[in-house]
N, C-alpha and C positions, 0 to 999 in steps of 0.2 A: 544841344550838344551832340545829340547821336545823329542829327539831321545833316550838320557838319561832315561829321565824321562818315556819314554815308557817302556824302556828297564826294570828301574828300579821296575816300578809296576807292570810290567807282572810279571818279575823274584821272588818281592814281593807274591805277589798271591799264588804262586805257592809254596815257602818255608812253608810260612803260611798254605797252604791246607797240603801238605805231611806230617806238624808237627803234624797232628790230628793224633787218633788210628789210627795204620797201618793195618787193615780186613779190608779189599775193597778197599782201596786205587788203584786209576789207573793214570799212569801220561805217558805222549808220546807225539809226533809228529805229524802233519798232514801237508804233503806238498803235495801243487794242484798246475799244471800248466795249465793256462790256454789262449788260441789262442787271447782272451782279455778283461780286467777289465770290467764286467757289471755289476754294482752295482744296486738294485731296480728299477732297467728298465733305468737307466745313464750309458752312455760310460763312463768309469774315465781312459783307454788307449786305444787305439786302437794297441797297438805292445804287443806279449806275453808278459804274466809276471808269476813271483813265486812264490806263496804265501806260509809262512810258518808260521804254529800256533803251538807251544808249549802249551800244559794244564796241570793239575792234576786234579783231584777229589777225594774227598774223602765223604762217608756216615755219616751221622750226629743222624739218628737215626730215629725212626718214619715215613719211608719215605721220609724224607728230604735226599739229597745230593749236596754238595757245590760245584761248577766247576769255574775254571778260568785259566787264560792264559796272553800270547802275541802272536800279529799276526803281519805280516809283509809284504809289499808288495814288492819285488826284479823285478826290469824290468831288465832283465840282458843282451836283447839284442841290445839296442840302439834303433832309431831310426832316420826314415827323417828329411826333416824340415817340412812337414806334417802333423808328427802323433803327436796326440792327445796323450801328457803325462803328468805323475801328480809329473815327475822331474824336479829340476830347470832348464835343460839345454836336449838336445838331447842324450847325454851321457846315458851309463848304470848306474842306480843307485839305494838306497835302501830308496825308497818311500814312502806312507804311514805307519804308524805303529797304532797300536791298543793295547789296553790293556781291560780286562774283565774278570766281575765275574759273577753268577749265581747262585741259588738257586733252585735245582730243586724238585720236588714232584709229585711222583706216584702214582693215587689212583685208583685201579678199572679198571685198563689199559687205563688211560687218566693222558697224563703229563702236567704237568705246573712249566714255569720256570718263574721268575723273576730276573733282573739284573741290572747292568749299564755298558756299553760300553764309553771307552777314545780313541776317533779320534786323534793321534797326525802328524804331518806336513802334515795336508790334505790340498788340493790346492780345492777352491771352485769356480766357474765360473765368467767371467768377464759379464758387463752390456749389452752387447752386445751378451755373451752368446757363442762366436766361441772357447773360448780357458780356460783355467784354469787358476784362479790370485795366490797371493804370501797363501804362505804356513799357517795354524791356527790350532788351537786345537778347537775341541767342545765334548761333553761328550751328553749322551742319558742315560735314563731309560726304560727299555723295562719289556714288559712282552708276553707271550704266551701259546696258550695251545693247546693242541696235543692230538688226536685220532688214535693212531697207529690200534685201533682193530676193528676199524667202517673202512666200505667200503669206498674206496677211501683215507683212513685215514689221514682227513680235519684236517688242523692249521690254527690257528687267530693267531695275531701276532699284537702287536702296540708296535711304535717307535716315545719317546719323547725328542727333543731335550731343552736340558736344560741351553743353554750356548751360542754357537754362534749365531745359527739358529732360535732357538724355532719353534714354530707349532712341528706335529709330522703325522707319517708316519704308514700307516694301511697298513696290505696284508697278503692274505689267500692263501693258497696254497693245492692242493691234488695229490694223486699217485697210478695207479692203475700199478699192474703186469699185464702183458700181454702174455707173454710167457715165456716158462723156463722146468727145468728137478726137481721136487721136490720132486719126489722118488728117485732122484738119486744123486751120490757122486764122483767128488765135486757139491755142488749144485750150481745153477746158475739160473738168472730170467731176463727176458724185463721189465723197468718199463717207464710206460708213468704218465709224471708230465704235469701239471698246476700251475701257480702262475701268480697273478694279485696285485697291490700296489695301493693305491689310497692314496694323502697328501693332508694338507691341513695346513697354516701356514709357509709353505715353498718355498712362490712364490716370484718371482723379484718385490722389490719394488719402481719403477718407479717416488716414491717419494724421494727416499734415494739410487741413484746408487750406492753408495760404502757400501751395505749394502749384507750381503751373502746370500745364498737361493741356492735349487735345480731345481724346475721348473717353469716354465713359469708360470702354472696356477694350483689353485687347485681343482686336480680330481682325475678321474682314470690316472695314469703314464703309464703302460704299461700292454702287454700280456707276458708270457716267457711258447713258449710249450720246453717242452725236453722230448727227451731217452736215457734211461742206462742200466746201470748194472755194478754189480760186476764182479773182473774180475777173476774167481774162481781160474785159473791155477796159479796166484798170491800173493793169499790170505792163511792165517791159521791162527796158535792160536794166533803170534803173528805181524802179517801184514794182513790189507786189503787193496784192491784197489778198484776204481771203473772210470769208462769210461763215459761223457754224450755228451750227440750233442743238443743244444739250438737253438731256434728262437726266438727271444728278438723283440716284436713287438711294436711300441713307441705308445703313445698316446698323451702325454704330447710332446709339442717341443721342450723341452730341453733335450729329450731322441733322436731327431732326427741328435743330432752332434756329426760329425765320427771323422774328423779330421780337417784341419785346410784351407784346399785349397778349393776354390769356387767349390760346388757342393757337397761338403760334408756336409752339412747340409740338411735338409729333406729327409733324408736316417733313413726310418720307419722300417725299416728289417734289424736286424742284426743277423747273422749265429759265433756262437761260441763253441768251444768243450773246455771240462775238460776231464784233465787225476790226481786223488786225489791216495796218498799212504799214510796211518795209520800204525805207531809206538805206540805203541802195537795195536791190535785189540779192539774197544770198548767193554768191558762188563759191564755190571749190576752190579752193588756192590751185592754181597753176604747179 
């Protein structure tokens, strides 16, 4: 049923956005694979998986432009009786799903998006914390704003849950280039990221064990340093890719569980890479 209904709101979304004027319209694909699920400084798998986000967008006028989608989480390799996964069963299968829209606006070269994000068959932590419980929906309101043209070019970011969880979720993040060829062609860059999340509202509530939640306590959750880059020999008008290698460093203890055998928990360092490919390339609505 919620798989449906992911299915069906994502795909909603997105008829609805392409139905607007066709000038500037962009609609495509984004699939990442990644070595493992870190979600805001939480393992949500420990065995790859493949995420796949279908969007459109379309310009609305004034600066404003509408964006929305479905995203999907594909574990497609199975795993032990070990690993840490967010499927019913050990088997490969097609896991969380998501659905989201967005409101965005550029002013001055500082963006700000508002939205709401649909979590469907998410598995959220048991009271004890070692494993993931049975499957729920919860929905969030977010909002963010972005300096692409200031140094380091620093994002705020808050995330309110509205439905299963409540409290909500803060985290800033910055990116500097490091190295690269920018007279030359194809171009290409090193960038080194930062991202930090701190919650509050979202702790196990020791009063109500059957009650959901992400971490232990509410604070800062985690470090995540990465480096990337696009991957130029890959990329043009209408694909891009990019490459990153993460350290997911926990703070909160509910970011310190790996997977499911004694010893995997208070494992503070986690090492994870992405490899992302974009159907069509993102551009700027005209």
């Amino acid at each position: 049923m919620a798989t449906g209904l992911a299915v069906l709101t994502g795909g909603a979304l997105c008829v609805a956005i392409t139905a607007l004027p066709a000038a500037g319209q962009v609609a495509g694909v984004d699939l990442t694979m990644t070595t493992q699920d870190v979600w805001r400084g939480l393992v949500r798998t420990s065995r790859p998986v493949v995420q796949i986000d279908g969007f459109a967008a379309a310009p609305l006028g004034g600066g404003f432009r509408l964006t929305g989608g479905g995203w999907a989480s594909w574990e497609a390799f199975g795993g032990g009786r070990t690993s840490l996964t967010s499927c019913p069963s050990r088997a490969a299968c097609l896991a969380e799903k998501r659905a989201w829209a967005e409101l965005d606006l550029d002013v001055r070269g500082a963006g700000f998006y508002a939205g709401w994000i649909g979590y469907f068959d998410r598995r959220f932590p048991t009271g004890d914390g070692t494993t993931l419980g049975s499957r729920r929906n919860t929905h969030e309101v977010m909002a963010s704003l972005w300096f692409p043209r200031v140094y380091l070019a620093p994002r705020f970011s808050g995330y309110f849950d509205v439905d299963e969880v409540g409290g909500g979720y803060l985290e800033t993040s910055v990116g500097v280039p490091v190295l690269g060829n920018i007279s030359s062609r194809p171009f290409w860059a090193l960038f080194l990221t930062a991202e930090a999340g701190y919650s509050f509202g979202q702790t196990f509530d020791r009063k109500h064990p059957g009650s959901t939640f992400y971490y232990d306590t509410g604070r800062l959750t985690h470090v995540d340093l990465g480096v990337g880059s696009d991957l130029p020999f890959t990329s043009g008008r209408w694909v891009s890719s990019s490459a990153s290698l993460h350290a997911r460093i926990a703070v909160d203890d509910a970011g310190t569980i790996h997977g499911l055998k004694p010893g995997d928990d208070g494992r503070w360092l986690v090492i994870y890479a992405r490899v992302s490919l974009t159907v069509p390339h993102w551009k700027a609505a005209p």
